[in-house]
C-alpha angles and dihedrals in degrees: 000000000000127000132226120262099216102037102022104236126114113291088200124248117348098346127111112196132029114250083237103047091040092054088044101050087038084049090048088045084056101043105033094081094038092048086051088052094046094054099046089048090049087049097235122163118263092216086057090040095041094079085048088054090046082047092061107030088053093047095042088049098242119192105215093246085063094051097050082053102053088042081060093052099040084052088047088043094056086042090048088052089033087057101035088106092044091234108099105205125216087240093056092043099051092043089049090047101050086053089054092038088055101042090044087076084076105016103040091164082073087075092064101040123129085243097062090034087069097044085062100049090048088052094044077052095044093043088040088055096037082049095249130151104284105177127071095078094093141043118229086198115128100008120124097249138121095207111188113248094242085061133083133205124254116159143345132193125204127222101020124169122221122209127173125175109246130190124252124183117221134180129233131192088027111152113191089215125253132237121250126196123219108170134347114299090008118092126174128215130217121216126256133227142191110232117228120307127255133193111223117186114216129187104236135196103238097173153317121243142085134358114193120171118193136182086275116017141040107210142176151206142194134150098259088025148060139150147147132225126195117214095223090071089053111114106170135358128179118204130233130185085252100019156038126216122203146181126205113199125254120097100259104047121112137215117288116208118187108184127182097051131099089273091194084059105044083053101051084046093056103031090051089043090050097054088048 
């Protein structure tokens, strides 16, 4: 006889889980991340909420890897509602992070989560706009930069790919010549030429590395690349969901594309910075 997955106690011949057990532990699932939301909107203690959340986790049969789970996406869910008008208020920041701060204690991989990730980044964009400290968030230890004394340190991405458009040259109209046979054992060949020449851009992958923004410099590293750019030579960049494109003046400078990255932050970084 079989057990159920979720209590424990026989589930009868060939099943594996009880109706009951299984609706209370898929309506948990459900519940869990928008109960989360609603109490931090409502601004309800966690220590008052923290018995409800036992309470539901124990009677939806939570393993503690789906709890963790549905802890993640209750956080994502407050940031996704904190963020819906695109303006993170201090308010919102400081209730969200003292729920993460609190369920940390026994879920420290929420710290690092994409959702609170992204609250950071909203508050280092807020402070950076109000004129508030916006380093400290992030340790420049162990990164391969040689950052100047007078800058500071504000975000780096990781795995980053580089791309920049570079110049080829092709010909076209070219023949290679052909061979022409004039008696038997005696062939003639005809020269060859290149056709004119055309310059054709083309976007190419330089490298993948870092990607560290101060409040100076961008700069970046790869193994076979590395490079800084001041804002202050920045003359145009256009903004894409995972990149940023930009342009430094001088009349033989080329496009510089940087994929992989939160390119609405990396804006807001670098547009705020190059006002400054």
């Amino acid at each position: 006889m079989g057990k159920c997955i979720h209590c424990g106690q026989p589930a009868g011949w060939f099943r594996s889980r009880h109706a009951a057990c299984e609706t209370e532990h898929r309506n948990t699932v459900q519940e869990l991340p928008q109960f989360i939301a609603r109490s931090i909107a409502d601004r309800r203690e966690i220590e008052v909420v923290e018995p409800e959340l036992q309470r539901m986790s124990e009677s939806g049969f939570l393993k503690p890897a789906v709890r963790e789970q549905l802890i993640q996406s209750g956080i994502a869910l407050a940031v996704d509602q904190a963020l819906d008008d695109e303006e993170l208020t201090e308010e919102e920041e400081n209730r969200i992070s003292t729920w993460v701060n609190e369920l940390a204690t026994n879920h420290p991989a929420l710290k690092s989560s994409e959702a609170v990730v992204r609250l950071v980044r909203a508050a280092i964009v807020r402070n950076l706009r109000e004129g508030k400290p916006v380093t400290g968030r992030m340790s420049s230890e162990g990164l391969p930069f040689l950052f100047q004394k007078s800058e500071d340190l504000i975000w780096a991405f990781n795995h980053v790919d580089f791309y920049q458009n570079t110049t080829r040259t092709e010909y076209i109209g070219g023949s290679q010549g052909v061979s022409v046979r004039l008696t038997k054992g005696v062939y003639y060949r005809t020269g060859s030429f290149r056709g004119r020449p055309v310059k054709v851009d083309e976007l190419k992958h330089q490298g993948t590395g870092m990607l560290a923004i101060t409040t100076k410099h961008l700069y970046f590293w790869s193994p076979n690349k590395a490079f800084k750019v001041p804002f202050a030579k920045l003359i145009s960049m256009e903004t894409f969901e995972d990149g940023i494109r930009i342009q430094r003046d001088g009349t033989t400078t080329k496009p510089q594309i940087f994929k992989g990255i939160d390119g609405w932050f990396a804006a807001n970084l670098i547009s705020n910075l190059h006002q400054q």
